[in-house]
C-alpha positions as CSV (number, residue, x, y, z in Angstrom):
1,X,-15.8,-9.9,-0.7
2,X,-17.3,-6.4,-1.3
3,X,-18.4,-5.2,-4.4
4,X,-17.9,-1.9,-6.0
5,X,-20.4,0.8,-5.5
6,X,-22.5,1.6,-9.1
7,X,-22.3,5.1,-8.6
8,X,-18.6,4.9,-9.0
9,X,-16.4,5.5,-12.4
10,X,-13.2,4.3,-12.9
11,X,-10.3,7.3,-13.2
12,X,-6.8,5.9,-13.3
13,X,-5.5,2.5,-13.6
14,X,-2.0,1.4,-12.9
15,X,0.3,-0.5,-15.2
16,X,0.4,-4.5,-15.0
17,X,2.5,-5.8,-12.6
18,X,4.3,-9.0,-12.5
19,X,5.5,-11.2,-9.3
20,X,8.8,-9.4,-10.3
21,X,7.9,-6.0,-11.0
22,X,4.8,-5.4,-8.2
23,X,5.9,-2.0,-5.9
24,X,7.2,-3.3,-3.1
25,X,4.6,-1.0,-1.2
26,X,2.1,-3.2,-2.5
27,X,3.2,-6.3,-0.5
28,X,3.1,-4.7,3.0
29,X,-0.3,-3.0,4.4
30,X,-1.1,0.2,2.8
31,X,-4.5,1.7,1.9
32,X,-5.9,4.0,-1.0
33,X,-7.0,7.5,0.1
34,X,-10.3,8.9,1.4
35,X,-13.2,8.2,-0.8
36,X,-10.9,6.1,-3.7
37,X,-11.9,2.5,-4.5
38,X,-9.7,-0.3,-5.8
39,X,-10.7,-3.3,-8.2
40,X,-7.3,-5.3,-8.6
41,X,-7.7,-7.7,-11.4
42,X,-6.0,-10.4,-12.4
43,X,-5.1,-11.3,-15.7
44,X,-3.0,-14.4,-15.3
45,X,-1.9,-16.4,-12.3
46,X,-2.9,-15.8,-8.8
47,X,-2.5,-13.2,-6.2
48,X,-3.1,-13.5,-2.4
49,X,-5.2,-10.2,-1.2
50,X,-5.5,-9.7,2.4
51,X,-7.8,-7.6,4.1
52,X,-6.4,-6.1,7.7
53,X,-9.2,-4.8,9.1
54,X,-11.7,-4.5,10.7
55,X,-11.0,-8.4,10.2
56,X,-8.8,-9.8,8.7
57,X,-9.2,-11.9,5.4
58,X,-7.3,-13.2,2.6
59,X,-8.9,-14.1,-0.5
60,X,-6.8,-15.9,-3.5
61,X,-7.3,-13.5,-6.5
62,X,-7.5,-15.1,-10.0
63,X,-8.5,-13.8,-13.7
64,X,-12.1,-15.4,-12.6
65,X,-12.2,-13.6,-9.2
66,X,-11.1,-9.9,-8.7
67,X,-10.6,-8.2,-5.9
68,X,-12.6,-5.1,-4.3
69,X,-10.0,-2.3,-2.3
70,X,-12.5,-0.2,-0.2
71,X,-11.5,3.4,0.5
72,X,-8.8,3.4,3.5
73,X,-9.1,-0.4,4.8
74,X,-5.5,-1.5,5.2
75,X,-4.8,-4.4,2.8
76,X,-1.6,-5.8,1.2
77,X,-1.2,-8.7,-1.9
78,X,1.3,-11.5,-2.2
79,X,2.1,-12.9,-5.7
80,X,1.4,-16.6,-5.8
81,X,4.3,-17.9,-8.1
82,X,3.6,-16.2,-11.9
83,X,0.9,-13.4,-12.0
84,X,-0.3,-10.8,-14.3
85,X,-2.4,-7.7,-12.6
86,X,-3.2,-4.3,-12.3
87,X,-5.1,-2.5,-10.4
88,X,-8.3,0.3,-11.4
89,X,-9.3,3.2,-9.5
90,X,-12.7,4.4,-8.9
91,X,-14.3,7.4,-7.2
92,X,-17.9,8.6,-6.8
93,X,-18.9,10.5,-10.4
């Protein structure tokens, strides 16, 4: 798993999603834009994160293990029965 950059600072943060209310864009591949970092984080439950490229890996995402989105790697989650998350955007300050 990566790890975020320090130089980064967080500037937008969606609102938490449940296995019932996560975008359905979030559970195919997608990726964030050009230079914009994702920490998903879990508050409760787990969530599968996988990482399409440039190999793929899936990681099980818990409130003890968050997940690092790096700017435009194609990725995609998958709740694991009840989960709490959101995700928090960062970008070089």
């Amino acid at each position: 798993m990566k790890t975020l950059p320090e130089h980064l600072v967080a500037y937008k943060k969606t609102p938490v999603f449940s296995e019932t209310t996560v975008p359905a864009g979030l559970l195919k591949e997608h990726q964030t834009k050009a230079g914009a970092w994702g920490k998903i984080v879990v508050l409760e439950g787990e969530l599968e994160y996988t990482i399409n490229e440039p190999e793929t890996e899936t990681l099980v995402l818990t409130p003890a293990r968050f997940g690092v989105v790096e700017p435009q790697i194609l990725h995609q989650v998958k709740p694991l029965g009840t989960v709490q998350f959101y995700v928090e955007f960062y970008r070089a300050g």
